[in-house]
Backbone as CSV, one residue per row, in Angstrom:
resi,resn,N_x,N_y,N_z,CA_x,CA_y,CA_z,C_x,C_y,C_z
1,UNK,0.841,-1.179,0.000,0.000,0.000,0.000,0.882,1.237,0.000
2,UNK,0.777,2.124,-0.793,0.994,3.246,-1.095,1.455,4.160,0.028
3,UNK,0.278,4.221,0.868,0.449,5.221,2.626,1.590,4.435,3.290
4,UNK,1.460,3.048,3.264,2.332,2.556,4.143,3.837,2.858,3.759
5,UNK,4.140,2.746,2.724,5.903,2.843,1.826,6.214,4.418,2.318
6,UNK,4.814,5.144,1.957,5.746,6.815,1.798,5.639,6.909,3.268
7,UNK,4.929,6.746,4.218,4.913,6.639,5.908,6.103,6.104,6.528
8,UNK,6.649,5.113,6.128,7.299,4.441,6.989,8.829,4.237,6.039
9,UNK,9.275,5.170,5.077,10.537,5.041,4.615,11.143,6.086,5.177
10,UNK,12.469,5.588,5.490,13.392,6.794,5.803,14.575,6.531,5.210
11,UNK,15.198,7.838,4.827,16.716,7.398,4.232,17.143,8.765,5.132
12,UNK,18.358,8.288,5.693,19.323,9.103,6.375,19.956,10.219,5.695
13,UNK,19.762,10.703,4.452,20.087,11.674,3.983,18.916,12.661,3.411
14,UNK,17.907,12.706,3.835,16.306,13.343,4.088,16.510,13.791,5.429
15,UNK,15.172,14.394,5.279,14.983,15.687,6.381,14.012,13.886,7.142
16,UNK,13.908,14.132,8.489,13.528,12.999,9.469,11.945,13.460,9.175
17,UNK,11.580,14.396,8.818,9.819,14.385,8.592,9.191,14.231,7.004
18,UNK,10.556,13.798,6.331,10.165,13.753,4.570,9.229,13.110,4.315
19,UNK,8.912,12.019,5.278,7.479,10.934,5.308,6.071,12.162,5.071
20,UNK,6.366,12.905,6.135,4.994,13.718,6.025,4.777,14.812,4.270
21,UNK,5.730,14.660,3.502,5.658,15.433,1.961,5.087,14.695,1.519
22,UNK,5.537,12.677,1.625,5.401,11.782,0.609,4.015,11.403,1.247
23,UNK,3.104,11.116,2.177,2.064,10.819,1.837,1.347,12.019,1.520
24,UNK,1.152,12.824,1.456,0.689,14.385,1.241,-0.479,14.117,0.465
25,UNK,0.129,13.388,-0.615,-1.504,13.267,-2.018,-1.796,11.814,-1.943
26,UNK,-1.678,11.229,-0.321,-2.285,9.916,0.026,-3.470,9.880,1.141
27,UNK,-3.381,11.713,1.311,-4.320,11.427,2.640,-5.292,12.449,2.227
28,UNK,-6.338,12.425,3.684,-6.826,13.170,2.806,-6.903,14.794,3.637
29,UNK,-7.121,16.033,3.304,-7.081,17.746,3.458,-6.743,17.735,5.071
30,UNK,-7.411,17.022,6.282,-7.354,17.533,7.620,-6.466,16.622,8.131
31,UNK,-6.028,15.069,7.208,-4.894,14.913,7.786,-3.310,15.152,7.116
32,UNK,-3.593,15.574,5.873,-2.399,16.221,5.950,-1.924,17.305,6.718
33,UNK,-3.350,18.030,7.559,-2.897,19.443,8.020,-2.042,18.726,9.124
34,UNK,-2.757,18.008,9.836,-2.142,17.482,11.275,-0.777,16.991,10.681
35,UNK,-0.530,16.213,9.870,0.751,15.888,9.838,1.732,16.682,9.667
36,UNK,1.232,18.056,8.993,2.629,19.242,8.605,2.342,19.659,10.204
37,UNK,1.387,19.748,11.288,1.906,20.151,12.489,2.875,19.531,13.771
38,UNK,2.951,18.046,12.983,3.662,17.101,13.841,5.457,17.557,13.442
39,UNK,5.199,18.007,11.787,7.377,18.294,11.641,7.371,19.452,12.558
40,UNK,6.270,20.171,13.426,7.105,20.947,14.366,7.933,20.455,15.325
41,UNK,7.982,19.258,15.905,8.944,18.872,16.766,10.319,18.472,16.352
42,UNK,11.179,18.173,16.948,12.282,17.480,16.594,12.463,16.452,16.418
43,UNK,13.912,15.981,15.934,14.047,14.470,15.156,13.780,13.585,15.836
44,UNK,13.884,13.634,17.308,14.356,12.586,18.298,15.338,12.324,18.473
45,UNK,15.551,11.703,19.155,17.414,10.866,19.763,18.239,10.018,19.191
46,UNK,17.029,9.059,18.316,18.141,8.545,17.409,18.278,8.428,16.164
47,UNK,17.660,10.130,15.320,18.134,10.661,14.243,19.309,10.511,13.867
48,UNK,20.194,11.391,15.065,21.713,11.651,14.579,22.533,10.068,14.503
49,UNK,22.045,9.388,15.208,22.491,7.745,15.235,22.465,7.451,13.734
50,UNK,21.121,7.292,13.338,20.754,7.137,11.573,21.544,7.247,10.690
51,UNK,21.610,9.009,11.386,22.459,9.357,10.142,23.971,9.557,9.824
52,UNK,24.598,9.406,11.422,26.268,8.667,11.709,26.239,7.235,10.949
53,UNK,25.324,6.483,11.254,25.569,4.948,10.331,25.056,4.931,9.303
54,UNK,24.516,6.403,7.969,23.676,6.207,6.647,22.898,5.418,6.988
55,UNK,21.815,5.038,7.927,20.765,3.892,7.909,19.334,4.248,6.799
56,UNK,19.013,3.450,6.369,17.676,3.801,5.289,16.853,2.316,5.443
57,UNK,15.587,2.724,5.820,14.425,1.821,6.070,13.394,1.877,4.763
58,UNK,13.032,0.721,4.321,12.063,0.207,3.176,11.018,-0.746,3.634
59,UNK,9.799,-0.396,3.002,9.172,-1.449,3.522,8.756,-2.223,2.235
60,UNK,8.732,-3.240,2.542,8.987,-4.533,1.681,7.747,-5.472,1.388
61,UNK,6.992,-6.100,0.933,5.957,-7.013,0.523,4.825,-6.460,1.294
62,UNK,4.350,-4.910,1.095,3.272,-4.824,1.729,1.673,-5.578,0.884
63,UNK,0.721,-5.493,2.036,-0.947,-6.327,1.903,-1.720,-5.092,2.692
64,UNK,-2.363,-4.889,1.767,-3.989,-4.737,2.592,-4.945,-5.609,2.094
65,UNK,-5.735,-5.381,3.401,-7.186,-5.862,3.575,-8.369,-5.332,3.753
66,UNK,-9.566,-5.465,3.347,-10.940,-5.041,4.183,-10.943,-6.097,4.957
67,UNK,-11.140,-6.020,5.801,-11.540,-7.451,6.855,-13.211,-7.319,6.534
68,UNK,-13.769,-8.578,6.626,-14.945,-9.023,6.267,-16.313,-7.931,7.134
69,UNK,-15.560,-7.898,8.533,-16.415,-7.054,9.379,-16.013,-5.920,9.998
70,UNK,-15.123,-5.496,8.493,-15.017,-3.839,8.943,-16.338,-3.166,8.742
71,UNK,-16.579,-2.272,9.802,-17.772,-1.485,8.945,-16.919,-0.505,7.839
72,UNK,-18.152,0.187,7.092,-18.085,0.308,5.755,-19.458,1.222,5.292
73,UNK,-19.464,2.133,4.526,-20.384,2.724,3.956,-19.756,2.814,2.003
74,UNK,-20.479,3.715,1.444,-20.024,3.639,0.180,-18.550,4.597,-0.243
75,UNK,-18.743,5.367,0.945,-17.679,6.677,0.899,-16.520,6.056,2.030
76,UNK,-16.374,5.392,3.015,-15.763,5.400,3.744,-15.148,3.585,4.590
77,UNK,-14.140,3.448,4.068,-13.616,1.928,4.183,-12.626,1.926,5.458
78,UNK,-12.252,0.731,6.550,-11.708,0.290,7.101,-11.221,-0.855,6.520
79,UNK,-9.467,-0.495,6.258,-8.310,-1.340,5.674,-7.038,-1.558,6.655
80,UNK,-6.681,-2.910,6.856,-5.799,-3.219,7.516,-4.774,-3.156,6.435
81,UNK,-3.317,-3.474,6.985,-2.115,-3.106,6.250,-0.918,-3.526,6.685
82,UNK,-0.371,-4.412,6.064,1.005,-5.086,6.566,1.905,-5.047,5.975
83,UNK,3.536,-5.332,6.290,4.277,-5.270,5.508,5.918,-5.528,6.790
84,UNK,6.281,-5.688,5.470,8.289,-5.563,6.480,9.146,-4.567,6.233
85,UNK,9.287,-3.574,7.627,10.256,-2.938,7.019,11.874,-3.233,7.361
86,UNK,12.496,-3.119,6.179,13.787,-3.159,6.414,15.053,-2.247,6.435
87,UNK,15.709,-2.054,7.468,16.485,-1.114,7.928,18.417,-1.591,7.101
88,UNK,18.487,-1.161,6.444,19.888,-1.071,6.378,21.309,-0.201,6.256
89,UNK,21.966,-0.245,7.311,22.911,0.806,7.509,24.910,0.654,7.167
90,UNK,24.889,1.624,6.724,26.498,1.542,5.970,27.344,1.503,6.898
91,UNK,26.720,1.604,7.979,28.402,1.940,9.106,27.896,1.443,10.401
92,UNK,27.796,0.396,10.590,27.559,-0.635,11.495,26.622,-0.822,12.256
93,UNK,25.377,0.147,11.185,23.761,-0.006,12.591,23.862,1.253,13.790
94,UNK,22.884,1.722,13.984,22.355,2.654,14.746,23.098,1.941,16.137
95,UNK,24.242,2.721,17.065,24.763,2.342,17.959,26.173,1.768,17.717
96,UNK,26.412,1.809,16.109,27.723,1.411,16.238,28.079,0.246,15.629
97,UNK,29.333,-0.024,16.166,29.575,-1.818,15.493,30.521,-1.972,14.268
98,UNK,30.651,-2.735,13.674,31.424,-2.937,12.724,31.488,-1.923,11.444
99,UNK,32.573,-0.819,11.370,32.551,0.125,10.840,32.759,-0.749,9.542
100,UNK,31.916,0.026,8.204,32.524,-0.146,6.895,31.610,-1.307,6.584
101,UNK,30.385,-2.199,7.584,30.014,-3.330,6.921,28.419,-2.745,6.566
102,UNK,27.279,-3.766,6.350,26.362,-3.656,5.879,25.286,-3.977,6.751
103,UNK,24.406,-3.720,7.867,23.680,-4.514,8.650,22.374,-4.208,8.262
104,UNK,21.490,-4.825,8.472,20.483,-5.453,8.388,19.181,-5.538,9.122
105,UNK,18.306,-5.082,9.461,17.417,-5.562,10.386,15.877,-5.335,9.969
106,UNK,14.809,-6.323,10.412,13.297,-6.237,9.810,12.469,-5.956,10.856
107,UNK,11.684,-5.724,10.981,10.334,-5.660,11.694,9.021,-5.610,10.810
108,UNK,8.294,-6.590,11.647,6.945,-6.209,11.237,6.203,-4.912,11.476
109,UNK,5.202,-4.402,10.406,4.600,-3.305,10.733,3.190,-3.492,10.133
110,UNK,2.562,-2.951,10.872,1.102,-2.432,10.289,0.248,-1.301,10.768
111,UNK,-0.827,-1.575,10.433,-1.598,0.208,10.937,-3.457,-0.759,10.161
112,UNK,-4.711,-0.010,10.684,-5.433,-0.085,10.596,-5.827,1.507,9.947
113,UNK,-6.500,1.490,8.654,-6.630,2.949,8.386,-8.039,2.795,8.075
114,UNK,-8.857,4.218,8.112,-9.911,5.083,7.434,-9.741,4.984,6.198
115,UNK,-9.955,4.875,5.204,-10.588,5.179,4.096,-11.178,5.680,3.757
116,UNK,-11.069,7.404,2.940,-12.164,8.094,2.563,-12.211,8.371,0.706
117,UNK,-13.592,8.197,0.263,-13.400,8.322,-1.153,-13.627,9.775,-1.021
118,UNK,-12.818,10.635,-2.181,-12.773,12.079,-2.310,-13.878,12.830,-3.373
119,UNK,-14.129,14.075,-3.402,-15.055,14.326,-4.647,-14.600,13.605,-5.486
120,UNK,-13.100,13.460,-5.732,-12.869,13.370,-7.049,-12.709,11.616,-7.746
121,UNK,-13.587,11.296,-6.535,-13.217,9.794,-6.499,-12.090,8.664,-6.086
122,UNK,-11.251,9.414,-5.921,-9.915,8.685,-5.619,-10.059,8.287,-3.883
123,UNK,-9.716,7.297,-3.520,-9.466,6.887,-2.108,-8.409,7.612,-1.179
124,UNK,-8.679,8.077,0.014,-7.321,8.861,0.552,-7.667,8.286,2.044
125,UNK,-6.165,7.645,3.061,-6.790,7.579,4.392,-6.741,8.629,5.111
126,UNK,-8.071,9.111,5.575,-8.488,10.001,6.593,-8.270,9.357,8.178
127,UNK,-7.738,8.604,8.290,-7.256,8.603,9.970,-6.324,7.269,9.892
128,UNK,-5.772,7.122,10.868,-4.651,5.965,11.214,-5.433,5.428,12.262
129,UNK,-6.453,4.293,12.355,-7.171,3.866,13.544,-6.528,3.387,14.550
130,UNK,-5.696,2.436,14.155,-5.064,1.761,15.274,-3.067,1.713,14.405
């Protein structure tokens, strides 16, 4: 899914809120507002980690779903969403470690979203449920 890749990629040579540009024309008008008010904070703590080891996260074989007993109207869908993201860093992983090698690491991820169809017909998620 589309929201999930531009949400949850990071490359260490981007600004730490570039996620919030790339879903921009995935969501829909009141949550993009909220999201340009969230790059008011800072990177967090282990930005500068990231970006001492070039780390860059992808997410990999994503799925959605309607689950059978999401509710649902004609305008407005509940979609689950899975996928792996994978973290890999040039200089030994966030914390250090074997300078000069390649590391590696996955996690599962998902999110439960809103679904809203737009005037213009196109689908955009209007909230992150769970």
């Amino acid at each position: 899914m589309a929201w999930l890749q531009a949400y949850r990629t990071a490359r260490y040579d981007e600004a730490p809120h570039a996620w919030a540009g790339r879903v921009r024309p995935l969501v829909t008008a009141s949550l993009a507002a909220f999201y340009s008010r969230s790059q008011e904070g800072g990177a967090g703590a282990a930005w500068a980690q990231r970006v001492a080891a070039r780390c860059d996260s992808a997410v990999e074989m994503p799925t959605a779903v309607v689950p059978a007993e999401a509710p649902r109207t004609k305008n407005v869908v509940i979609v689950q969403v899975v996928a792996t993201l994978r973290t890999r860093c040039a200089v030994g992983g966030i914390g250090g470690g074997n300078s000069g090698t390649v590391s590696a690491g996955t996690e599962a991820v998902a999110a439960t979203l809103k679904m809203q169809r737009g005037p213009d017909g196109l689908w955009r998620v209007a909230a992150r449920e769970f």
